[in-house]
C-alpha positions in Angstrom: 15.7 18.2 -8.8 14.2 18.8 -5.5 14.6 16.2 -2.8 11.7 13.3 -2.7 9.6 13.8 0.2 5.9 12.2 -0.4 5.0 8.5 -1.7 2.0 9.6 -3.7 0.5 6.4 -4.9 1.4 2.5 -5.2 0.5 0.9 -8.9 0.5 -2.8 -9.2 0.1 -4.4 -12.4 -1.1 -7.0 -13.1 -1.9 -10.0 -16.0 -5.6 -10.7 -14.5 -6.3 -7.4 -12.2 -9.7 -8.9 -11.5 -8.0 -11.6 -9.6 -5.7 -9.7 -8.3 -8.9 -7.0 -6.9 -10.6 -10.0 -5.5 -7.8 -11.2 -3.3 -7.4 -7.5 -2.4 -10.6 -6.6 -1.4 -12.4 -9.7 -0.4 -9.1 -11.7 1.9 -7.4 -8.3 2.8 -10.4 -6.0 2.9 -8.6 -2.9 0.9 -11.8 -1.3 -0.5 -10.4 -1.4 -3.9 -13.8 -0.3 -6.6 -13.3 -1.1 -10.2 -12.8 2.3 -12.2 -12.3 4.1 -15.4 -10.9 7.5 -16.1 -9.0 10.2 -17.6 -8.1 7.5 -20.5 -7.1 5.0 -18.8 -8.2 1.2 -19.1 -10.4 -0.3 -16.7 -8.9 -0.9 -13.0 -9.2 -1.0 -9.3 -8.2 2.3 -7.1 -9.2 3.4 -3.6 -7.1 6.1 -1.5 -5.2 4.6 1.9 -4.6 7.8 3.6 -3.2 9.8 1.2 -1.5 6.7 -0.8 -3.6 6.1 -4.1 -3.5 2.1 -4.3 -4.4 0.9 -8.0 -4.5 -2.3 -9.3 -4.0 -1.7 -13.1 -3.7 -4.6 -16.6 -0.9 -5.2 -17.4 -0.6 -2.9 -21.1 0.8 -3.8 -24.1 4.3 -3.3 -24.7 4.6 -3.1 -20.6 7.4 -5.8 -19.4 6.4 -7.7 -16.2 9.1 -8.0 -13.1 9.1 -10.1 -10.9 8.1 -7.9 -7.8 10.5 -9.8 -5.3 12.1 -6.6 -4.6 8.9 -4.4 -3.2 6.6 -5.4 -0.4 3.7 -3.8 0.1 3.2 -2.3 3.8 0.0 -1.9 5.3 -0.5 -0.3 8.8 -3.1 -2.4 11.3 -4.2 -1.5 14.4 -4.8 -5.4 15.5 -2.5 -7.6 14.1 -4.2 -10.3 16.1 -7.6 -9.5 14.2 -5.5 -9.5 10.8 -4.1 -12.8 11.6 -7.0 -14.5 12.8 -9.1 -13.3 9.2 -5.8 -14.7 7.4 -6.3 -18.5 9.0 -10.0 -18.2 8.6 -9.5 -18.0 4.8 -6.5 -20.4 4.3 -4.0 -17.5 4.1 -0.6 -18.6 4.6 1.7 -15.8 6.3 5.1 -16.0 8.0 6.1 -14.4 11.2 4.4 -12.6 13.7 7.9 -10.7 13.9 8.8 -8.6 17.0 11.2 -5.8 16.8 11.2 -1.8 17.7 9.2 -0.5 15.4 6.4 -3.5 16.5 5.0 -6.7 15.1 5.1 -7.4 11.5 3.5 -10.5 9.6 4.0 -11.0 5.9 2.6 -12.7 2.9 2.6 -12.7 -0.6 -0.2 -12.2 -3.0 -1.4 -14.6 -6.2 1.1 -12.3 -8.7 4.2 -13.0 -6.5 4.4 -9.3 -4.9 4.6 -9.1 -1.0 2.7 -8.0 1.6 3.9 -7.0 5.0 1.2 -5.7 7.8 2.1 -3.9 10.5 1.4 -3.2 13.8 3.4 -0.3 15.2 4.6 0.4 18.8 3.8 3.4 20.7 7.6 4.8 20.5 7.4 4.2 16.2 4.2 6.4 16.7 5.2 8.8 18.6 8.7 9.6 15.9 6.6 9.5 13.6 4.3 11.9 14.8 7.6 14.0 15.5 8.7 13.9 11.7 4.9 14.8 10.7 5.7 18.8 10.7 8.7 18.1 8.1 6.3 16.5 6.1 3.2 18.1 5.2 2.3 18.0 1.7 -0.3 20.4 1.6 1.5 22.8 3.0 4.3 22.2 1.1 2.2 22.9 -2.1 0.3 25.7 -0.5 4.1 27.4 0.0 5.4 26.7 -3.7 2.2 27.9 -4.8 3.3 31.1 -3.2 6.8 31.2 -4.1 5.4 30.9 -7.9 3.2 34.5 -7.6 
């Protein structure tokens, strides 16, 4: 098996996804837009970057975890601006936490699973723009695509 490189998407499910869309879209603004496709039963997706987000029922047969293990992290670009729309709606959050990759707050969403947001620093950035060249997905494709012919 070839080495992981690429989180491609991040599936929550969920007992009332409704709910669980609201809280989404309408306190922490993911665009989340209910959906059906290919199949599937009816749920909320929208793309961050090139992270599919879905918010799917729960279906039968499925067990439920707890989710205490797996935070959700979102990347702001105003922490202050995310924190002020959290108090403004009775959100309660823990932290602003400093450290060297930048400021992190965190919550935790009406199903139990967590929610950090993030504000990086410049330096974070900038390694991370650094690492960007070892991890290109399209380009990755585009050469096994090759490879294959």
């Amino acid at each position: 098996m070839d080495k992981i490189k690429y989180i491609t998407g991040l599936i929550l499910s969920s007992r009332d996804p409704d709910k669980l869309a609201d809280f989404y879209r309408d306190i922490l603004n993911v665009p989340v837009v209910k959906t059906e496709h290919g199949g599937t039963q009816t749920h909320y997706e929208c793309d961050l970057g090139d992270v599919h987000f879905a918010i799917h029922p729960v279906y039968p047969g499925q067990p439920m975890p707890l989710n205490t293990a797996v935070k959700i992290g979102f990347a702001v670009f105003d922490l202050d601006k995310v924190i002020e729309s959290l108090k403004s709606k009775n959100i309660t959050f823990y932290g602003p936490m400093t450290a060297d990759f930048g400021v992190v707050i965190g919550l935790v969403d009406p199903e139990g699973n967590g929610i950090n947001f993030y504000q990086h620093s410049k330096s974070h950035c900038e390694n991370i723009e650094k690492k960007r060249s070892d991890f290109d997905m399209i380009a990755d494709w585009k050469r096994s695509c090759i490879e294959e012919e």
